[in-house]
SERO-4910 file (N, C-alpha, C, O; in steps of 0.05 Angstrom, whole numbers):
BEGIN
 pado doro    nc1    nc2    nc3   cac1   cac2   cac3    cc1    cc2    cc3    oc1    oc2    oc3
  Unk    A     17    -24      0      0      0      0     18     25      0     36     26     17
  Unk    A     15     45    -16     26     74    -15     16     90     12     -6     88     22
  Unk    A     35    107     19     23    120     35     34    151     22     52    155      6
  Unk    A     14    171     38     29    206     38     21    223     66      2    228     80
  Unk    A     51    229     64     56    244     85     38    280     77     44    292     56
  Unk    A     28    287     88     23    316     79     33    329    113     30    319    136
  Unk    A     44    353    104     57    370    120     50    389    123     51    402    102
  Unk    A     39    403    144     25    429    136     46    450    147     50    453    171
  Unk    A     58    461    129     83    483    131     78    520    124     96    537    125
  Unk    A     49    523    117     48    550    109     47    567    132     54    590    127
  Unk    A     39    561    162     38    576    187     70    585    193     90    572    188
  Unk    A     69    609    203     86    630    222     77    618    248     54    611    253
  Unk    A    101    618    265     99    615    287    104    646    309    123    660    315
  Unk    A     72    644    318     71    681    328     89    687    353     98    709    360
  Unk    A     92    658    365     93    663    405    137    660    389    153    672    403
  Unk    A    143    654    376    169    644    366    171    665    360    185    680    374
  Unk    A    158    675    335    173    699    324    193    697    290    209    714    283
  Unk    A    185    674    277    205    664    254    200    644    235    192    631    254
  Unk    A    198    634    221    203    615    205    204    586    214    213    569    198
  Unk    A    196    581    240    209    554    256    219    529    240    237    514    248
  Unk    A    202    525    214    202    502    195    232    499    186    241    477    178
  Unk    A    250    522    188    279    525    175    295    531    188    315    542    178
  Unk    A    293    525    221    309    532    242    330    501    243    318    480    245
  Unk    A    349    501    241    369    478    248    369    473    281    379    488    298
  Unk    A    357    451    285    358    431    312    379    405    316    390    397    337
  Unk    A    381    397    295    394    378    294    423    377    297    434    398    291
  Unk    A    443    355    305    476    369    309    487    376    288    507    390    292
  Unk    A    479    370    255    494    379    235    475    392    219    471    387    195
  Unk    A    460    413    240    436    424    224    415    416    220    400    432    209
  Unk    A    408    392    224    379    388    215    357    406    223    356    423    241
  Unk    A    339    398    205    311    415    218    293    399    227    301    375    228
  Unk    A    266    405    238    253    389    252    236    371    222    235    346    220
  Unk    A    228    385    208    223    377    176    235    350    172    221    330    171
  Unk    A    271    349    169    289    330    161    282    312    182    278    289    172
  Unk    A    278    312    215    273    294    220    249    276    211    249    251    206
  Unk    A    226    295    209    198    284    206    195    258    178    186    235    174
  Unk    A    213    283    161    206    264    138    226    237    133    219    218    119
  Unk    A    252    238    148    269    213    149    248    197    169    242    177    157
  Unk    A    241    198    181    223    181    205    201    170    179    205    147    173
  Unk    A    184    182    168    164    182    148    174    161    127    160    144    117
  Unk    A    202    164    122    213    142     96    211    115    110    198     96    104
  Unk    A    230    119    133    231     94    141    210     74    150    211     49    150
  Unk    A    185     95    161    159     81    175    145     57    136    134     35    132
  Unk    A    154     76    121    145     68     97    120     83     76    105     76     58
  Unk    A    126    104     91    113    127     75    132    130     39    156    129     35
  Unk    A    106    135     17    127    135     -6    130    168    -22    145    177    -40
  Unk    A    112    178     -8    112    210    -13    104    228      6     91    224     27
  Unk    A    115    254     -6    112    276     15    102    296     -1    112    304    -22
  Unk    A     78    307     13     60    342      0     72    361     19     70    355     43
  Unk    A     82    376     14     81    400     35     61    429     24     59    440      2
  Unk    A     51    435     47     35    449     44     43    476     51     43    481     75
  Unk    A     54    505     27     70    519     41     54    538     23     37    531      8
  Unk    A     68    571     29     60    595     21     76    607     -5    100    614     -2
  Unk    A     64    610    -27     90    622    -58    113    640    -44    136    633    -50
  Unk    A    110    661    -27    130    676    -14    151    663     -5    174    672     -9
  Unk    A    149    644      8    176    632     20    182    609      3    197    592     12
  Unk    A    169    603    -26    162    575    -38    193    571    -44    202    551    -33
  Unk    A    212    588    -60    235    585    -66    259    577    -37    271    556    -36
  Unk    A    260    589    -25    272    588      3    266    558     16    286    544     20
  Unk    A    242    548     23    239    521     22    243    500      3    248    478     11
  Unk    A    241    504    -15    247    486    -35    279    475    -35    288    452    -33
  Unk    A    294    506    -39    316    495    -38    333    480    -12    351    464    -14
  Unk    A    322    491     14    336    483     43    316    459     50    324    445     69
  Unk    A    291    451     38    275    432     51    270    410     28    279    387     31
  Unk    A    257    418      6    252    391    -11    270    384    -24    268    361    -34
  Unk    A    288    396    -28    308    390    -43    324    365    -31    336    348    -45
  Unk    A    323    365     -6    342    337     14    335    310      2    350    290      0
  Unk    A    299    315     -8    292    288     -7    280    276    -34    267    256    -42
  Unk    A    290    295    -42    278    288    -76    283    265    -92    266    254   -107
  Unk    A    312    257    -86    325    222    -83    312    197    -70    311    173    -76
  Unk    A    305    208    -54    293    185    -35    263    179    -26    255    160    -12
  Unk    A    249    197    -36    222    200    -40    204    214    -54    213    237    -55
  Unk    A    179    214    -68    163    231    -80    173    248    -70    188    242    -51
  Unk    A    171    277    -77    156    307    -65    147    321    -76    157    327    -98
  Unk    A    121    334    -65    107    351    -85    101    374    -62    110    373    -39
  Unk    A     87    392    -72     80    417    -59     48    424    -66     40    422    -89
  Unk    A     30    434    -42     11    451    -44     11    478    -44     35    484    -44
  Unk    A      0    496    -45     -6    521    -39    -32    530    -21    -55    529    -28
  Unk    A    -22    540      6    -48    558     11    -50    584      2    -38    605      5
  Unk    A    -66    578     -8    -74    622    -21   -103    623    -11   -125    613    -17
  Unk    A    -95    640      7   -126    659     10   -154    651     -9   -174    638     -5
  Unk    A   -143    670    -36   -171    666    -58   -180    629    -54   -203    620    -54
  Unk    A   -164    618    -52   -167    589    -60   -199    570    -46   -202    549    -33
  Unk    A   -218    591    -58   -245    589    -40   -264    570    -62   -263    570    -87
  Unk    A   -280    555    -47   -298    543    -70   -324    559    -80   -336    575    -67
  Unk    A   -331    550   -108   -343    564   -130   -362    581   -114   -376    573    -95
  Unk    A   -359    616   -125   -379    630   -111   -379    643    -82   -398    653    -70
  Unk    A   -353    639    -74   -342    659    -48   -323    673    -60   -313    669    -82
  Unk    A   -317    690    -42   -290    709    -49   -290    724    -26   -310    730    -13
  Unk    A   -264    730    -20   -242    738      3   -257    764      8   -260    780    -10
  Unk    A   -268    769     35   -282    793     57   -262    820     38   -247    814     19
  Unk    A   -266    836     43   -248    856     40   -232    859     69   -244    853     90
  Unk    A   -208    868     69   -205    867     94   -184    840    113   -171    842    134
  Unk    A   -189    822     98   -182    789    107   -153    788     95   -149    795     72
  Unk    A   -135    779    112    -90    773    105    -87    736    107    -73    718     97
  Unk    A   -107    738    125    -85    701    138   -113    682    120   -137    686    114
  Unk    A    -89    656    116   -117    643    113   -135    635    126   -143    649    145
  Unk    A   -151    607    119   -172    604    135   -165    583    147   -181    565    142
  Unk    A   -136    572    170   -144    549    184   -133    524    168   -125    523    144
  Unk    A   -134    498    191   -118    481    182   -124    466    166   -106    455    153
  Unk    A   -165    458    164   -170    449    151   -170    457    123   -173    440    107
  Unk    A   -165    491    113   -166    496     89   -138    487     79   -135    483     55
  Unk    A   -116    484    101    -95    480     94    -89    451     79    -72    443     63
  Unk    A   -109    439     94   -107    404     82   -126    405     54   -119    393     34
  Unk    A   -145    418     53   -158    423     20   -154    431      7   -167    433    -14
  Unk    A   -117    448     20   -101    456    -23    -88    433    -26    -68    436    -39
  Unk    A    -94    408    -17    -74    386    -23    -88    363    -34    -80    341    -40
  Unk    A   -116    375    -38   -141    351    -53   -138    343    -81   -149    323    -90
  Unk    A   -120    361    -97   -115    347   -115    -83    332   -116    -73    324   -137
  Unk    A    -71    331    -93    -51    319    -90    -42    291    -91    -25    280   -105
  Unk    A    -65    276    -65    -70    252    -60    -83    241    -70   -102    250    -84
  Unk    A    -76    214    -65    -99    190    -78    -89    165    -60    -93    140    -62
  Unk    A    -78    175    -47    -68    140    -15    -84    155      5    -95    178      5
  Unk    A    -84    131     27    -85    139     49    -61    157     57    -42    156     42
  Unk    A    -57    178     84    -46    199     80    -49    205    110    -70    200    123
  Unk    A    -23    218    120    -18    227    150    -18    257    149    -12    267    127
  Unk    A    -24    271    170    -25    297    169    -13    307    193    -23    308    216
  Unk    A     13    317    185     23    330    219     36    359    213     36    367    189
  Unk    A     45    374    231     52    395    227     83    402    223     99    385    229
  Unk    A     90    424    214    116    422    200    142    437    233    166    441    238
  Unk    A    122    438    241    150    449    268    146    426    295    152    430    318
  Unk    A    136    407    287    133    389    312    151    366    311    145    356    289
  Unk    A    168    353    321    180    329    332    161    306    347    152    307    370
  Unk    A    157    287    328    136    269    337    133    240    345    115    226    353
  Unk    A    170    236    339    183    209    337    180    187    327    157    183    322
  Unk    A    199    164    321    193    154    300    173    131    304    167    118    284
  Unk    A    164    125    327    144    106    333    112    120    311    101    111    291
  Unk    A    109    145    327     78    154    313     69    150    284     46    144    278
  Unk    A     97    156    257    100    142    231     91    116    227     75    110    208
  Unk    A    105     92    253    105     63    248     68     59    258     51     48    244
  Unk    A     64     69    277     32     73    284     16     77    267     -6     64    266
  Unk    A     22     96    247     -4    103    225      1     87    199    -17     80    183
  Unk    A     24     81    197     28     58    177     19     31    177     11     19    156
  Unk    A     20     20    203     12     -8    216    -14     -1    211    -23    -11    190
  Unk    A    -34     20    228    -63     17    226    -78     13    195   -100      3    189
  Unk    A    -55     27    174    -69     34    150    -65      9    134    -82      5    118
  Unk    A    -41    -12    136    -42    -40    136    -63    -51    140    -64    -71    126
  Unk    A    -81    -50    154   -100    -67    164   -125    -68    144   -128    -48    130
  Unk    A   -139    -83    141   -158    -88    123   -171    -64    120   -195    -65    126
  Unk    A   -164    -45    113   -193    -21    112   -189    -12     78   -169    -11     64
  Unk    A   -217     -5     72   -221      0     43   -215     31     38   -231     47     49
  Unk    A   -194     42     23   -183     63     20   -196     84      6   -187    107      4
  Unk    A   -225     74     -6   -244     85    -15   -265     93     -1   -285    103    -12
  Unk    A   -263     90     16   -275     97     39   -276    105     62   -268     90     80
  Unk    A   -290    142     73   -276    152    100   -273    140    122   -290    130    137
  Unk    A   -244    142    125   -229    130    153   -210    143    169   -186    147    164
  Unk    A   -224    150    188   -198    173    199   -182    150    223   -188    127    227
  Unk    A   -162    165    234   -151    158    250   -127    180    260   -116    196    245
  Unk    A   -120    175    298   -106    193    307    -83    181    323    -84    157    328
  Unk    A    -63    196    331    -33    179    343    -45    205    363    -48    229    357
  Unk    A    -49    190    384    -49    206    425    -28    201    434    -14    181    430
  Unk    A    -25    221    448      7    226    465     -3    228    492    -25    239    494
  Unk    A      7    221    512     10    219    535      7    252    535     14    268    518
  Unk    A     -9    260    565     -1    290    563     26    297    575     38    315    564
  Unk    A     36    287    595     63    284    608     85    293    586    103    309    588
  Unk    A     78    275    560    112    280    547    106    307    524    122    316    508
  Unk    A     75    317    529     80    343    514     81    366    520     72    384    506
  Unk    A     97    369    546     84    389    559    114    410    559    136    401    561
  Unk    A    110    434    556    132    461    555    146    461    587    132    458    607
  Unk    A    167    463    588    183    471    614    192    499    613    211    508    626
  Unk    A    173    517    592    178    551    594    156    558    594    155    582    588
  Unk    A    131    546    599    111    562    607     84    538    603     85    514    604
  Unk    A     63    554    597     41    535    595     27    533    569     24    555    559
  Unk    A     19    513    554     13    498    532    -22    495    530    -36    500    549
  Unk    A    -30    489    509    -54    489    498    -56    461    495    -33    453    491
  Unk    A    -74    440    495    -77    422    486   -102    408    490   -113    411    511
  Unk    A   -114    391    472   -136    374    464   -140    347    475   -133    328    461
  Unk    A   -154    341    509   -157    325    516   -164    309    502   -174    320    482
  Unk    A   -165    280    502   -182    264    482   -209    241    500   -205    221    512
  Unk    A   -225    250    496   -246    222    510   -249    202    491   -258    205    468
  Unk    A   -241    182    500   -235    154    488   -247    128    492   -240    115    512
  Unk    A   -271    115    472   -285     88    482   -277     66    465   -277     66    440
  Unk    A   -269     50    480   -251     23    461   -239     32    434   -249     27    412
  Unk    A   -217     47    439   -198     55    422   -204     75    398   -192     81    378
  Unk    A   -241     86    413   -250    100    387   -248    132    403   -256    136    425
  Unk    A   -238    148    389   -241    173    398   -270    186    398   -282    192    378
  Unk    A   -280    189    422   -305    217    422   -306    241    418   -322    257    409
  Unk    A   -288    242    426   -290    280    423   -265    289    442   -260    278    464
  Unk    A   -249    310    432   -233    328    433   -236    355    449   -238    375    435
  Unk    A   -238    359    480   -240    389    485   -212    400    491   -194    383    495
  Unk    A   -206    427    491   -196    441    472   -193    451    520   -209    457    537
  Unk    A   -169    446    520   -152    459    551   -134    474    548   -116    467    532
  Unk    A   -131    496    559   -118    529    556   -104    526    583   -114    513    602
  Unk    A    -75    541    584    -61    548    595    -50    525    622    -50    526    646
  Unk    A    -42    504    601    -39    473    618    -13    473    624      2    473    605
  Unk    A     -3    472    648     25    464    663     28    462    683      7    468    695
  Unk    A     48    455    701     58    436    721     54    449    742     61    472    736
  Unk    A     46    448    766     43    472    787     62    462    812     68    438    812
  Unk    A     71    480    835     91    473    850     95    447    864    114    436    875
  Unk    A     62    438    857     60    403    873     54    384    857     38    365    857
  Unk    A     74    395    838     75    373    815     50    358    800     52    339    784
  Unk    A     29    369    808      7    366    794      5    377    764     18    398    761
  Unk    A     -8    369    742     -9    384    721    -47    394    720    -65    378    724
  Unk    A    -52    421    714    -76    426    712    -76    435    690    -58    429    675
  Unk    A   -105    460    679   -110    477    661   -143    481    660   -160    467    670
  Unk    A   -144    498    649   -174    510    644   -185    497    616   -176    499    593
  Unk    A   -211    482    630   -224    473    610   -245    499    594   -248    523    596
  Unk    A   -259    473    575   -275    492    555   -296    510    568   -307    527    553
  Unk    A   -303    510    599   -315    526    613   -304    542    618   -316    564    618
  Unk    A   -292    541    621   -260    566    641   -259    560    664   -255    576    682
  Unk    A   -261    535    668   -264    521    696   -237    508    702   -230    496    682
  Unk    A   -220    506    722   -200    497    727   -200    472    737   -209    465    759
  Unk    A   -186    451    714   -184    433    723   -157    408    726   -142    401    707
  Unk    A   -156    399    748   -133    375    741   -134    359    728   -156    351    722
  Unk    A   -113    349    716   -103    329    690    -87    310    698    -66    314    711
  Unk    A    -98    285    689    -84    258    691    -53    267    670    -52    282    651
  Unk    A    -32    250    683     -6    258    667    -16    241    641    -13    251    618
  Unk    A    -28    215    644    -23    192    628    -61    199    598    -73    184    582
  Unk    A    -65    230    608    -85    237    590    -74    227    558    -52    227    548
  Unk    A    -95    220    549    -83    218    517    -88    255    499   -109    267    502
  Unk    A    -70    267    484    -76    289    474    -72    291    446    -48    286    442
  Unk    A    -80    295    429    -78    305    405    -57    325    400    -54    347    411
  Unk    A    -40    316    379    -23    343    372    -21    342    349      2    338    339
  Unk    A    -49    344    328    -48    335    304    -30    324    291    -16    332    272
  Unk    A    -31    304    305    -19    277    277    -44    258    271    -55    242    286
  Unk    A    -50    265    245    -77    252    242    -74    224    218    -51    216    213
  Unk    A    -94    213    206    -94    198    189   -120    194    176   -140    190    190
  Unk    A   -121    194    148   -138    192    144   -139    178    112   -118    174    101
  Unk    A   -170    171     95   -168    161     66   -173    185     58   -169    204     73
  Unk    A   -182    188     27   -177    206     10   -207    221      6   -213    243     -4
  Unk    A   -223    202     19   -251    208     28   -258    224     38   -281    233     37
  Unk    A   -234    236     56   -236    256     69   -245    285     58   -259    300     71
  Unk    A   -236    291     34   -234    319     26   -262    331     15   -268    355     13
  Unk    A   -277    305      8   -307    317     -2   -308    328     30   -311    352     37
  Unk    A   -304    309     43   -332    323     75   -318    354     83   -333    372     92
  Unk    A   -293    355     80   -272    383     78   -290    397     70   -308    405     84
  Unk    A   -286    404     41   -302    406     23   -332    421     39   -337    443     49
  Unk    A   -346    397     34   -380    402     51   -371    427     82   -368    451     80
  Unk    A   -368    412    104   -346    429    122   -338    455    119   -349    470    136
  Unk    A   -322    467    105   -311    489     94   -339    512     82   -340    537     86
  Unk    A   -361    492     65   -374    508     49   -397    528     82   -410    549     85
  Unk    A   -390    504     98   -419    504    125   -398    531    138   -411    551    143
  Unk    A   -376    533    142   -362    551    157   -357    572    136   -354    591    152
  Unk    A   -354    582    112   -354    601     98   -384    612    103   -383    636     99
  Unk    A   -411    606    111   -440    611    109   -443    633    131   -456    654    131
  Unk    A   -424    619    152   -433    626    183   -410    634    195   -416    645    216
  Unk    A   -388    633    190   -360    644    189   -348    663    179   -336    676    196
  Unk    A   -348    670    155   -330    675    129   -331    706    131   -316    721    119
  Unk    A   -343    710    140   -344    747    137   -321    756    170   -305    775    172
  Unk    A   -324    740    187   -304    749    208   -275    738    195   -265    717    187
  Unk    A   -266    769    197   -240    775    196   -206    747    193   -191    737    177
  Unk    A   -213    746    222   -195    723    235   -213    705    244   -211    700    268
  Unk    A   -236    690    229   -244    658    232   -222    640    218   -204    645    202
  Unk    A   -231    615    230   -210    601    222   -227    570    219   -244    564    236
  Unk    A   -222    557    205   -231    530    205   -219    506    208   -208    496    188
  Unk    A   -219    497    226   -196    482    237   -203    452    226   -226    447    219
  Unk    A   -185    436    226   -180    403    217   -198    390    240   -220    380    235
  Unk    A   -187    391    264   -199    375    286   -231    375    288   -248    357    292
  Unk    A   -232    409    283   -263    422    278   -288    393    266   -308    381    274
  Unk    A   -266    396    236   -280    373    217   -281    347    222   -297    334    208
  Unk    A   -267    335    241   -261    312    249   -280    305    276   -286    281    279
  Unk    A   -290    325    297   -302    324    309   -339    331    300   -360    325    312
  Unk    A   -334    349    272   -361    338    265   -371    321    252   -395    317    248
  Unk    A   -348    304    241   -353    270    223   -366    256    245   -386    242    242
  Unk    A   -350    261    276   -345    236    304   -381    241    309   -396    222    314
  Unk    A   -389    268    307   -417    269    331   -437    270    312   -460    270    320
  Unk    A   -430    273    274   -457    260    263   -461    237    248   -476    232    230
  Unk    A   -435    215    267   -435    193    259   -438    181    234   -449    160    226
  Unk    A   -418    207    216   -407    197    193   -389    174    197   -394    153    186
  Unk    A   -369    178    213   -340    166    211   -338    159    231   -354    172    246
  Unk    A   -320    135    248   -308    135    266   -275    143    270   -260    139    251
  Unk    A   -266    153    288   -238    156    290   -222    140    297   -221    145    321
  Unk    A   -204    117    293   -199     98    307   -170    122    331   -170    146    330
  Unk    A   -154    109    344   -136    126    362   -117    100    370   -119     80    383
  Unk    A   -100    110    358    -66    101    367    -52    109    392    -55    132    400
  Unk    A    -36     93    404    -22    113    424     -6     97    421     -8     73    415
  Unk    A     26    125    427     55    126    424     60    132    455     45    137    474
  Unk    A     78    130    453     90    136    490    117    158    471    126    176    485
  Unk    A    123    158    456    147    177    449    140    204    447    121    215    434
  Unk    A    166    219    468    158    251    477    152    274    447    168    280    429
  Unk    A    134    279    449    139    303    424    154    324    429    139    339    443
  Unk    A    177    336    426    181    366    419    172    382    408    169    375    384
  Unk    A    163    408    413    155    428    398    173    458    402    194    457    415
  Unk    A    167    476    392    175    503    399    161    519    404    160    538    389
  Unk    A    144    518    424    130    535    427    136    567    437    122    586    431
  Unk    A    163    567    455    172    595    465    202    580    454    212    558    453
  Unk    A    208    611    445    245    614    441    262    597    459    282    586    449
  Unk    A    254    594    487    266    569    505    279    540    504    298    528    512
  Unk    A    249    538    485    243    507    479    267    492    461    276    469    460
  Unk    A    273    517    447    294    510    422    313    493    437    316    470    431
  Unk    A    327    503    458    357    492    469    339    469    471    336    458    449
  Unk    A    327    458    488    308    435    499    305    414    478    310    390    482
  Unk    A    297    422    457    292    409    439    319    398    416    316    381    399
  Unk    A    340    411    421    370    408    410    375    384    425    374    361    416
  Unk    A    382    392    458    392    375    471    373    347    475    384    328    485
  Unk    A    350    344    468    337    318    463    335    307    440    325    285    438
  Unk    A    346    321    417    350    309    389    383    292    396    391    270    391
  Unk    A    394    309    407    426    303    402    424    287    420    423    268    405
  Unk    A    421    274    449    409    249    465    403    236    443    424    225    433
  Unk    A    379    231    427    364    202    412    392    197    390    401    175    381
  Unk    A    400    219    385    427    208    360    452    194    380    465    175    371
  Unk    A    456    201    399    478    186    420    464    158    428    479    140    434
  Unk    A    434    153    428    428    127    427    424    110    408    412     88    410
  Unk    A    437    125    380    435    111    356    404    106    341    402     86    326
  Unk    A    379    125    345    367    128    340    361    141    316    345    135    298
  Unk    A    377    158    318    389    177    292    416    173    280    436    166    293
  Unk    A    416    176    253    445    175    245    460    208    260    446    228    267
  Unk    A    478    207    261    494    232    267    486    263    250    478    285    257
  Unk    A    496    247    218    479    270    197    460    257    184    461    233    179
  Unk    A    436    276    177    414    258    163    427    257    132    416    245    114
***
């Protein structure tokens, strides 16, 4: 079976401040990118979309797709603003696009496998690859919508420079329910981890919570309901400024009108991210650890 990696790479990172997608982490430079997609070859992924912006298109191309052009497909999406379906057009007024899910529907004419979706500044390790590959092995008809998600422990995603956002997951025999959405989550002096739920109610958190950090999976089936999805949020959306239509959004309304089920994987391997300027050292010194355990080659 083929698989595709799609990458969603057109976001600025605001709390950073830069380009994060082209920051060198790795000991002979790598980026978090080079890791993702060497992890992606080996899991047995046979191509890669990245989903990026025309402005920086040359600048990535040459420092990012270019590594892997030998060793795997690569192709590229575009998010553009205009890129609206028949009979909308851009507010006056409106800069960013619309969100992650629009970001996965400039890539609908890309695919035709089943297909992983993670983000282009996250470290996700190489187990979560072998996870969505194994599940997509399994008898399921590729013509038909099938989502699926890799949960992380909340313990191994959590910032040691401040407090983090993340997507509890409620979970019944390995099927995901629903996703609420916890603000300003981190460790407090008694080693407890809390955060404010979708009420604004403060609450404690199991370490061993499962959380979403979009690494998703899904068939190709997916993009009509995008598609449908997108047209329902342009109706009732589309005129505010900074709306945004998010992936999970769509995934949690397949889960509650019992279009789709979500099946849910779990990895125990820590994710890195960058979320504050901090994180960077943090995230060097735990790349350069997994390469001293021979996890990594030295240079990719």
């Amino acid at each position: 079976m083929q698989f595709t990696l799609l990458v969603l790479a057109a976001g600025m990172g605001s709390r950073y401040g830069s380009l994060k997608q082209m920051d060198p982490v790795g000991p002979s430079g790598e980026t978090v990118l080079d890791y993702s997609v060497y992890d992606a070859i080996r899991a047995g992924f046979n191509k890669v979309v990245f989903v990026i912006r025309h402005d920086f298109e040359e600048a990535f191309k040459s420092t990012i797709g270019s590594k892997f052009k030998n060793t795997i497909e690569v192709d590229y999406a575009f998010q553009e603003l205009e890129d609206l379906p028949d009979g909308y057009t851009v507010p006056s007024g409106r800069q960013k696009p619309w969100g992650t899910a629009h970001a996965v529907r400039a890539a609908r004419n890309k695919i035709d496998t089943p297909f992983a979706v993670i983000n282009a500044d996250d470290f996700y390790g190489q187990d979560a690859y072998v996870q969505i590959v194994r599940h997509f092995s399994k008898s399921i008809d590729v013509n038909q919508l099938h989502l699926c998600m890799v949960g992380y422990p909340l313990q191994n995603t959590l910032s040691k420079n401040g407090t983090v956002n993340r997507g509890i997951c409620r979970i019944e025999n390995r099927m995901l329910l629903d996703v609420e959405e916890h603000l300003d989550i981190g460790i407090g002096v008694d080693g407890r981890i809390s955060g404010s739920n979708s009420s604004k109610e403060s609450a404690e958190l199991s370490p061993a919570a499962l959380v979403s950090m979009n690494f998703w999976g899904f068939t190709p089936a997916l993009f009509p309901e995008i598609e449908r999805n997108f047209i329902e949020f342009l109706k009732t959306q589309g005129e505010a400024l900074k709306s945004e239509c998010y992936l999970p959004t769509v995934v949690n309304e397949l889960i509650q009108s019992r279009k789709a089920e979500c099946a849910v994987t779990e990895t125990n391997c820590t994710w890195f991210g960058v979320t504050y300027p901090d994180d960077k050292p943090y995230m060097q010194t735990s790349i350069a650890d997994l390469v001293k355990k021979g996890l990594y080659p030295e240079k990719l």
